[in-house]
N, C-alpha and C positions, 0 to 999 in steps of 0.2 A: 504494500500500500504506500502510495508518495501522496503528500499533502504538503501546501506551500505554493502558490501561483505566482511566482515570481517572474514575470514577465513570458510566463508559458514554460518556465524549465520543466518544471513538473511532467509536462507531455512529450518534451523531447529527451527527459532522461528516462524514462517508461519506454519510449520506444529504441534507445539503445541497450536498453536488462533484458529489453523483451528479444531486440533482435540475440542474445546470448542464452536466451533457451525459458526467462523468466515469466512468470503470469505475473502481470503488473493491474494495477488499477488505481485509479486516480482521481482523488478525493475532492470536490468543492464544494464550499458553504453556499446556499443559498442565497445568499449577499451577493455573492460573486457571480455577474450576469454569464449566463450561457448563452449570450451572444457574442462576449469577448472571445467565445472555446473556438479555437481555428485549428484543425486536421493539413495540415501539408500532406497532400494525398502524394504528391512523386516522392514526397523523401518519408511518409510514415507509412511502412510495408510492412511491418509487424505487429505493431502498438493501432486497435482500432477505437473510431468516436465509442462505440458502446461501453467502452472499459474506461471512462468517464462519468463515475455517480455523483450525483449532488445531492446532498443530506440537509436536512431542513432541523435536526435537535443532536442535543451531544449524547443521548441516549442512541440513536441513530448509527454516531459515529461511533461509539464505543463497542455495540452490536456488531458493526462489519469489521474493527479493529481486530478486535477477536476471532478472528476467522484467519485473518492472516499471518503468515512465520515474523513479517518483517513489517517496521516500519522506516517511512525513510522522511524525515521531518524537513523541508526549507525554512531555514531565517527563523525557526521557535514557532513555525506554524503549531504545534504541537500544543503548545499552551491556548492557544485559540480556538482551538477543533474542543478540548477539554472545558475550556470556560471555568465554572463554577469547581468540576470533579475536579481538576489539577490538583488539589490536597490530597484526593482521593485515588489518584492514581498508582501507588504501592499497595492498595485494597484490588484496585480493580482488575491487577497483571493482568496489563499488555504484554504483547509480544515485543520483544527486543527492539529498541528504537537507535537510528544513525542520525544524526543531528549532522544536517548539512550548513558550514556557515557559508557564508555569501559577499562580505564588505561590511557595511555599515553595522551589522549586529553585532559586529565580534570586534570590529574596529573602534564603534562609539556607544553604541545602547548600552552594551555592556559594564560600560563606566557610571551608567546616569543614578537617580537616586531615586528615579520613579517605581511604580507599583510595576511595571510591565519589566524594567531592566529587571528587579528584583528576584520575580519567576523566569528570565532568561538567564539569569545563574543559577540559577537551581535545574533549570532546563540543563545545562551545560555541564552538570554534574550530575545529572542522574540518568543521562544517555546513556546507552550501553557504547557508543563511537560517537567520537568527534569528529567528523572530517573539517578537516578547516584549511582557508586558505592562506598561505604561506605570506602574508604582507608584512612589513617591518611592523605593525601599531596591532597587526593581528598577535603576533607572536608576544610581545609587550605585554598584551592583557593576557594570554594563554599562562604569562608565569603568573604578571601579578595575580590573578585570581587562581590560580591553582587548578587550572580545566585539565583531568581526567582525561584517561584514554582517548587520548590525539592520535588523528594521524594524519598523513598529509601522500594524497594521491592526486592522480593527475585526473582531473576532471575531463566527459567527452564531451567538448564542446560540436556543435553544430557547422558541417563544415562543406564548403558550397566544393561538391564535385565536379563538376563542369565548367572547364575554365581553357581559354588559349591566354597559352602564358608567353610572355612576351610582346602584349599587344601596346609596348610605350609607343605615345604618339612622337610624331617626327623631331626629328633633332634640334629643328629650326622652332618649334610651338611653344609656347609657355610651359613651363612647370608646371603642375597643377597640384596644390596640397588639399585634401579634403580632411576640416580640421571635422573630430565627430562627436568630442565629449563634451557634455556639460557646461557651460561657461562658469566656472566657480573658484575663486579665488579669497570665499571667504569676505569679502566686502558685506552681503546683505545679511548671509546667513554666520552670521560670528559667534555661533554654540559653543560653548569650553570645550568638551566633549570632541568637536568635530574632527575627523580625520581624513573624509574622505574627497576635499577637495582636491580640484585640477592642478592648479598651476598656469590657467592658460594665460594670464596677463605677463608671463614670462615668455610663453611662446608670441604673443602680440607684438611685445618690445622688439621680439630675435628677431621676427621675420620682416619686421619695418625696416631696421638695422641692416638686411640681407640686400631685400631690395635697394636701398640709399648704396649698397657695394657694389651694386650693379646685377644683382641676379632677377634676372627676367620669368616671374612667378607671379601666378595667384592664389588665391586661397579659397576654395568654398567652404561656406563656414554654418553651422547650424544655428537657429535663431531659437537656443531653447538654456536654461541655466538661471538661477538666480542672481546674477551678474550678467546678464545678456546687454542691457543698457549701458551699462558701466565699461564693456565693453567695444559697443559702437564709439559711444564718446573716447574712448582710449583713440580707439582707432582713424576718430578724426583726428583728436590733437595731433597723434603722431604723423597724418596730411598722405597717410596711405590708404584712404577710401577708393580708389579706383580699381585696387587690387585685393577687396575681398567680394565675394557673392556669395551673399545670404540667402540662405533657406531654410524654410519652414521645416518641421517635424515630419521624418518619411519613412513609411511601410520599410517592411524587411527588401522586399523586390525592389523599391525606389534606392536603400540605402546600398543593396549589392550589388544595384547598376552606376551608382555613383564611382562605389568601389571601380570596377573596372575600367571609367572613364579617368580617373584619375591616377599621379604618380606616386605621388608618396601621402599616408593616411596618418592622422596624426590624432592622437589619444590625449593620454595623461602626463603631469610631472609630479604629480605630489604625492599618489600610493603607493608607489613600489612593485605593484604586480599587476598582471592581465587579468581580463576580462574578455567578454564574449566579443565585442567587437573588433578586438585586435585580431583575435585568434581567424575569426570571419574572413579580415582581411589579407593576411596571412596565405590563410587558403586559396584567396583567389589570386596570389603572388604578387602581392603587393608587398614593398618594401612600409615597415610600421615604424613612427619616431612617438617613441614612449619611454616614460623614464622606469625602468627596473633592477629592483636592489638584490645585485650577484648573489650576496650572503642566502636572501630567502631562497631564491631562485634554484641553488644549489641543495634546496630540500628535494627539488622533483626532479632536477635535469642533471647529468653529469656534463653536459656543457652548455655552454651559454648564446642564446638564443640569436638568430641573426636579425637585429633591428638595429635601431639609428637609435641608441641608451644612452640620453641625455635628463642633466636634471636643471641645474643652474640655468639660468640665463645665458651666459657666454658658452657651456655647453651646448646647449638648443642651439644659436646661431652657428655654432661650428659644424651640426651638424647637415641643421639646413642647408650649408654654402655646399656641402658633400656632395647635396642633391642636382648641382649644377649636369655631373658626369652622370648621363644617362645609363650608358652600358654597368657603372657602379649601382645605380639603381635594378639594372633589369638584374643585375649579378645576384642582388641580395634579395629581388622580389622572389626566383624560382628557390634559394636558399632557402627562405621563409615557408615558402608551400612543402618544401619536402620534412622542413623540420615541426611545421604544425601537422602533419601527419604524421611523423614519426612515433609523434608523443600526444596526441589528443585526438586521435580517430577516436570512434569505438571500438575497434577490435584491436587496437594495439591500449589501452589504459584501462579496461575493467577488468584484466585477470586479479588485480589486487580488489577490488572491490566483492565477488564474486570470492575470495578467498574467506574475506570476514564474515562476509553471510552465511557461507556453510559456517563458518567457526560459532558462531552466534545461532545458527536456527538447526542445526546437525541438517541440515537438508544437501543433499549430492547434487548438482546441474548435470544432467546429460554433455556427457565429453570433457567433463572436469575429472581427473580422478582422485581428490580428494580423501580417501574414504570417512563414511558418514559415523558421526556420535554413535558407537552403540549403548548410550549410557542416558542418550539427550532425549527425552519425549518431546515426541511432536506429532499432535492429534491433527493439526490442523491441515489444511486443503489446501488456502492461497500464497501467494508469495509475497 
């Protein structure tokens, strides 16, 4: 069972357990409209809409929980689905729970001193696994608060097959940067707490800085962030308005057609680690300029990833001017696709996942040879 809609993970990590032999099903609150539920029919060939229930009480939820070996919680959905029972939860044994973090919960919530951070440490100590993401301010809180049975595996992110790589436009044409994160730099939204800003008023200053050197670039830029305004105005003072194009908020097809129209895709500087859209872009051999910290990094990879790993300001522009040489671009965009396959397909990163479940539920997967708990009951039917 997965619960947790975090921007649709839920259904696309269902359909990667599922393509590895598992019965998944996937859990939404009533609150959560089922009109948002979208099926990617070409890429979900295992995982179907019917294996999407919506549960309308936590008497509901606790009745199908029980039926299944596993649970797989996003972001403390766990405490939500529960409500009121969460006290009651060592009465009501559940099945083994894997608490997936994601950024901001294990980066900032975690810190806070509210009713809801409160039961997300307690959530983070009564998981039977933590999987968590390897960030500098993740790790940080994993000592200070003392989280229990961590592990840190490579997540299967989503990753676009179909691709002619190599498609940089001509020698002679603009650069094209397609900036994709957030506009946050911490101006509107100044939480103690917060950790999961950008950084992009650093990449605003580099790239004005690049251009005044003479580098013939643009930038499309997304018009979304709580520092979106603060932004434009940055970017008149700095009197390089001609050279960005802004746009609005776009579908996954809008954002993976940009991808491929553009050269170099530009992320973060201020969390230290990936995310879904790098990884996206990545795949489709795109050279990525994101700042990421070696130290974490080297919990999942034994080498270090091929992107344009800037964090400061004068680093950003050093590596911007880099982008001037095409063929160094196309070098490292086919780099990138082979190395975000290497390490984040689905069949090359759930054997470790798929490890802890048998360890956890004594259940065997067809073509795992594991052998199963002969000591573990397990009456139950789903996965």
């Amino acid at each position: 069972m997965i619960i947790g809609d975090l921007v649709q993970n839920d259904l696309l990590f269902a359909e990667h357990l599922s393509r590895k032999g598992l019965k998944c099903g996937v859990l939404r609150k009533h609150d959560q409209s089922s009109n948002n539920v979208t099926i990617v029919s070409e890429y979900h060939t295992h995982f179907k809409e019917n294996n999407i229930i919506t549960i309308h009480t936590t008497r509901e939820f606790i009745k199908l929980a029980k039926k299944c070996r596993l649970i797989v919680s996003f972001t403390g959905a766990l405490i939500f689905f529960l409500g009121k029972f969460w006290f009651l939860r060592s009465l009501i044994q559940l099945p083994p729970v894997v608490n997936i973090t994601t950024g901001s919960d294990i980066t900032e919530w975690v810190n806070e001193k509210s009713l809801g951070a409160v039961l997300y440490r307690q959530h983070l100590h009564s998981a039977d696994l933590n999987w968590c993401a390897p960030y500098p301010n993740s790790l940080k809180n994993i000592f200070i608060h003392d989280v229990p049975r961590v592990v840190f595996m490579r997540y299967p992110y989503y990753l676009v097959d179909q691709v002619n790589i190599g498609c940089i436009t001509d020698k002679n044409q603009t650069i094209s940067f397609f900036h994709t994160s957030h506009l946050d730099w911490k101006v509107n939204d100044t939480g103690e707490n917060r950790k999961s800003s950008k950084g992009n008023d650093r990449f605003i200053r580099a790239f004005a800085k690049a251009i005044k050197s003479g580098l013939h670039a643009q930038c499309i830029i997304l018009d979304r962030g709580s520092d979106r305004e603060i932004a434009k105005q940055l970017i008149r003072d700095l009197g390089v308005e001609d050279r960005f194009i802004w746009k609005p908020h776009l579908s996954r097809d809008e954002l993976v057609d940009e991808f491929y129209k553009s050269d170099v895709i530009v992320d973060q500087f201020d969390i230290g680690g990936f995310g879904g859209i790098a990884m996206e872009a990545m795949s489709v051999g795109k050279p990525v300029m994101i700042y990421i910290d070696r130290a974490c990094a080297r919990l999942l990879y034994p080498d270090d990833p091929p992107i344009l790993n800037c964090h400061s300001e004068e680093e950003i522009y050093e590596q911007i001017m880099k982008c001037a040489d095409r063929q160094f671009l196309e070098k490292l965009g086919k780099e990138a696709r082979e190395w975000v396959y290497k390490y984040h397909n689905w069949e090359t990163c759930l054997d470790q996942f798929i490890f802890y479940y048998t360890l956890l539920t004594g259940h065997q997967i067809q073509d795992y040879g594991w052998e199963k708990n002969p000591y573990k009951k397990d009456g139950r039917g789903g996965d």
